[in-house]
C-alpha positions in Angstrom: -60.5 4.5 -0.9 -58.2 7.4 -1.3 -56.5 8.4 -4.2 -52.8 9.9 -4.3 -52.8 11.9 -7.9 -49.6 13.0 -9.5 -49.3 17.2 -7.8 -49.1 18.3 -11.9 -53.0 17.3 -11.9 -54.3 18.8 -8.9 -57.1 21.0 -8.9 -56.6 24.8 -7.1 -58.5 23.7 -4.1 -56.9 20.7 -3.8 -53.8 22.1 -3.8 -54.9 24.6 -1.5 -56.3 21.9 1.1 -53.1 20.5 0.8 -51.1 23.7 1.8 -53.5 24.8 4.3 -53.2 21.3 6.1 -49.8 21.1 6.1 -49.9 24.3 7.5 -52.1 23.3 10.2 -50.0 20.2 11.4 -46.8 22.5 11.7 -48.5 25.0 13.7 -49.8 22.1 16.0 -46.2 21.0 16.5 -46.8 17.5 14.9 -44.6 18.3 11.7 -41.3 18.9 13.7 -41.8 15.2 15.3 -41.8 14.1 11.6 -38.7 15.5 10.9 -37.3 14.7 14.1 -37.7 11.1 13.5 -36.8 11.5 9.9 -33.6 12.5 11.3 -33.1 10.6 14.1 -33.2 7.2 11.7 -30.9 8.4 8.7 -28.6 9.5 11.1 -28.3 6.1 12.9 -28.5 4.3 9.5 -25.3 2.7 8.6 -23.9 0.0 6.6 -22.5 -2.3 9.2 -25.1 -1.0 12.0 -28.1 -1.9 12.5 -30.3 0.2 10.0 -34.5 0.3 9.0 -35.3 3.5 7.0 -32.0 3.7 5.1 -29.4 1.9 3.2 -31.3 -1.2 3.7 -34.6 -3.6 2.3 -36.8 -1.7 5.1 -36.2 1.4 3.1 -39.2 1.4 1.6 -41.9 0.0 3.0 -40.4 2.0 6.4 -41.2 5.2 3.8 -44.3 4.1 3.2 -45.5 3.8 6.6 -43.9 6.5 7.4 -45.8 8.5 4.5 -49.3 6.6 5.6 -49.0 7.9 9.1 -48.4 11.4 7.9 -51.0 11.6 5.9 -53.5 10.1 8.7 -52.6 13.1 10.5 -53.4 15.6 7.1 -56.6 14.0 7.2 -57.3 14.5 10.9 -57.3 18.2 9.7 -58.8 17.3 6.0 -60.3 14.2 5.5 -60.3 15.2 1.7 -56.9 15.4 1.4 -53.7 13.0 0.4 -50.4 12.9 -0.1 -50.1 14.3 -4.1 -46.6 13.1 -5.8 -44.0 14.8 -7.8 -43.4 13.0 -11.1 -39.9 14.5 -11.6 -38.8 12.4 -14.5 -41.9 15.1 -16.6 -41.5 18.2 -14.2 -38.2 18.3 -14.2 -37.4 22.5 -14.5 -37.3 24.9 -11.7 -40.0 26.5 -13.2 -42.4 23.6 -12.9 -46.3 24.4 -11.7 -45.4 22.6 -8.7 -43.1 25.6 -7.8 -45.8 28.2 -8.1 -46.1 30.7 -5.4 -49.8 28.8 -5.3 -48.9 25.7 -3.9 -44.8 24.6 -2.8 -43.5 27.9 -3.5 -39.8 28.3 -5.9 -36.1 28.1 -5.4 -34.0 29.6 -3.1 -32.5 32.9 -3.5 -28.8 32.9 -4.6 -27.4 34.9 -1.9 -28.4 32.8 1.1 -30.9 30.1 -0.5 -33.7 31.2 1.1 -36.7 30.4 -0.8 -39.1 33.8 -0.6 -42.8 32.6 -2.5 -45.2 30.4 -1.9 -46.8 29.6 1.7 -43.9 28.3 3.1 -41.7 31.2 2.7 -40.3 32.2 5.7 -41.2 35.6 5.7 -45.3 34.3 5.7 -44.6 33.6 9.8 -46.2 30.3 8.9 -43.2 28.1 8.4 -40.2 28.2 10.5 -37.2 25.6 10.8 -37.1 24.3 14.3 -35.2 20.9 13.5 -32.3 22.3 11.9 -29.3 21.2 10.3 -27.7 24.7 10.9 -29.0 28.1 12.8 -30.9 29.5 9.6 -34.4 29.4 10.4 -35.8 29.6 6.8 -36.6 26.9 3.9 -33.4 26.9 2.3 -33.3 25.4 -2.0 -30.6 24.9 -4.3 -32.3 23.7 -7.1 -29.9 22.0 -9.8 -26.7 23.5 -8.1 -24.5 20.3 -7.1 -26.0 17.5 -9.8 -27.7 19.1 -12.5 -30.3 17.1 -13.9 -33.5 14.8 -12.1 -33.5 11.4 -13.3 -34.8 11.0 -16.6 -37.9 8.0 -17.4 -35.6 5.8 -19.3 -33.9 5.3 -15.8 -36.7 4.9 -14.1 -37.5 2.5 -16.6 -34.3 0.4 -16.4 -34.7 0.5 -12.4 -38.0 -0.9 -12.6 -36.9 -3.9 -15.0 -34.7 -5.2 -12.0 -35.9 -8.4 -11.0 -34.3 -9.7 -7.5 -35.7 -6.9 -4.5 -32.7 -6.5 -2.9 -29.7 -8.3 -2.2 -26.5 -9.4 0.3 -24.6 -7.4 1.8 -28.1 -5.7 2.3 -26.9 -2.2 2.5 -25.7 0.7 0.3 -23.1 -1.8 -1.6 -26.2 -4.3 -2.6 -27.3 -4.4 -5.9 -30.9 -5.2 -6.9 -33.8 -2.9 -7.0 -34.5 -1.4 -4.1 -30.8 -0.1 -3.9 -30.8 1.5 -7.4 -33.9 3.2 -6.8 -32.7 4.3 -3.0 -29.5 5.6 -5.6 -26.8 3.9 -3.3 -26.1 2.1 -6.7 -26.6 2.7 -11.0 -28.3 5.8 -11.9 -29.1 6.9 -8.5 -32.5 7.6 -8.2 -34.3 8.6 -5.1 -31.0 10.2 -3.9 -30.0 12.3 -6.7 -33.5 14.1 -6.0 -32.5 15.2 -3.0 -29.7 16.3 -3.8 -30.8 18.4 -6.9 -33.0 20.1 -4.3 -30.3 21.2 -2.3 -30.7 23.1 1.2 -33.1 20.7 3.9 -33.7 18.1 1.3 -30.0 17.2 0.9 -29.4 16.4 4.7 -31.4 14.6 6.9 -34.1 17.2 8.4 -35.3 16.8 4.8 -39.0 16.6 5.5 -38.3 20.2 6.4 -39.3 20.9 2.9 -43.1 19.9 1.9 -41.3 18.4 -1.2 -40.2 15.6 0.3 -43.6 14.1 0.5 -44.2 14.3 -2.7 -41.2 12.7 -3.9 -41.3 10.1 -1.7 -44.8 9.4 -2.7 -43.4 8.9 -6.3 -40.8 6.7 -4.9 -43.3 4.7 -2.9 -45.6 5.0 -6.4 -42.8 3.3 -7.9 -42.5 0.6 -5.6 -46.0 -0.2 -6.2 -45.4 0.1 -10.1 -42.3 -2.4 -9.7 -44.4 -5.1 -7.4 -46.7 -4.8 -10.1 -44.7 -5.9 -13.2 -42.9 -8.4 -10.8 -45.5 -10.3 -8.8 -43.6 -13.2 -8.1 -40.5 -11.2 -6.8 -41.1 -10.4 -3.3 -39.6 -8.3 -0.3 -36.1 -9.9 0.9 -34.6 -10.9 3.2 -37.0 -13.2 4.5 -35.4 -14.1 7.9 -32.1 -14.8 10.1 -30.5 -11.3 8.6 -28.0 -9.3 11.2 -29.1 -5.6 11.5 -31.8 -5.6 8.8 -35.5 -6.1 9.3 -36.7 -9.0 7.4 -40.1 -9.6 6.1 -41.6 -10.3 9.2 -39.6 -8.4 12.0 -41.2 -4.9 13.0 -39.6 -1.9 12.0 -38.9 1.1 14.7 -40.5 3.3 15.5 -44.0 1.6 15.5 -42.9 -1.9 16.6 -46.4 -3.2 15.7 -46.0 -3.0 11.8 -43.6 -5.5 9.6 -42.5 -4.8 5.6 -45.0 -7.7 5.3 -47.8 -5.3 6.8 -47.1 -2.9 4.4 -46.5 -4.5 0.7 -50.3 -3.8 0.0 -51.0 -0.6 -0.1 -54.3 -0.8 -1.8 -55.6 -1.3 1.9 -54.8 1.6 2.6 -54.9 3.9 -1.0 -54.5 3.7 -4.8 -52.6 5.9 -7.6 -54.5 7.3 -10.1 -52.8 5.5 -13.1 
């Protein structure tokens, strides 16, 4: 069974498996499809459309399928490696391990946010933008420039102790968990991170920047956290909802896979704590 450990605990050579597969799927042209449907989906999201990875129930387990079937295709190249995540409620500073120029690299550069260490540093020849939200073709970061602070644990905390899944309207006005952790709604969670990145991560060709894996493995690590402490709360809607997946409908792209598929994810991995 494979393990998803917090990045903060990760040996050098598992870090560097990590980078060197990642490296390997973008040079195979199988990255740029990830961030191609990434963007394709948050850009057709709406409230009062029909919408599956954002601003609706299907956010996450769409995110964790979406996160299983990238790192299927890491272990095509690695079969030792999985998706680490990013804790940032601990790491929380730009000068963070997981910034080292030995495994996600640092923040941007002020003149032009182009980040300049680590392997994915343009200037490595390794990692060009090719699904771009403008013409630059570098990994662009802005780390703490338009919100300044990551969400601290006490959030987290009062997120998790939300009850009721989601709720009607089913979109960004719900309340409920899944919308405060999506950060549509109360502390704003998952999308104050991106944000706080700044460059890729705040727009939709986010998966541009390796860290988005790793914080949506957090987010997805949460999820599993809050069906843990709520067993009896499940995924809603259930059925009959207009332009949201319900329990048992299948979610786009795959067609062949339902939130119901994916609210165990011990078939598929665990997280180490």
């Amino acid at each position: 069974m494979a393990v998803r450990k917090n990045q903060a605990t990760l040996t050098a050579t598992e870090k560097r498996n990590f980078v060197n597969a990642v490296l390997a799927l973008k040079k195979s042209g199988k990255y740029d499809e990830f961030v191609r449907t990434h963007n394709e989906f948050i850009m057709s999201d709406g409230d009062d459309t029909d919408r599956v990875g954002h601003r609706s129930p299907s956010f996450l387990p769409w995110h964790r399928r979406f996160l299983l079937q990238f790192e299927q295709e890491l272990q095509r190249i690695d079969s030792s490696v999985t998706l680490p995540y990013w804790d940032w409620t601990a790491d929380r500073t730009t000068t963070a391990s997981i910034w080292g120029a030995d495994f996600l690299g640092g923040n941007g550069r002020s003149r032009d946010a182009q980040v300049t260490t680590g392997p994915f540093a343009y200037s490595t020849g390794q990692w060009n933008i090719n699904v771009s939200a403008d013409s630059r073709p570098y990994l662009q970061r802005e780390m703490g420039t338009s919100v300044r602070a990551l969400p601290t644990r006490a959030e987290v905390d009062s997120v998790l102790a939300m009850a009721v899944y989601d709720m009607a309207p089913w979109n960004s006005a719900s309340d409920g968990f899944r919308n405060n952790l999506e950060g549509w709604r109360g502390v704003n969670l998952h999308n104050r991170v991106h944000v706080w990145m700044g460059g890729q991560m705040a727009t939709g060709v986010s998966p541009n920047d390796p860290v988005f894996w790793l914080h949506h493995c957090f987010i997805d690590k949460l999820w599993a956290d809050w069906q843990r402490m709520h067993p009896t709360s499940g995924y809603l809607p259930t059925g009959g909802t207009t332009n949201v997946v319900d329990l048992k409908d299948t979610m786009r792209p795959w067609n062949n896979v339902t939130p119901a598929d994916m609210l165990d994810h011990t078939k598929f991995y665990t997280y180490d704590r």
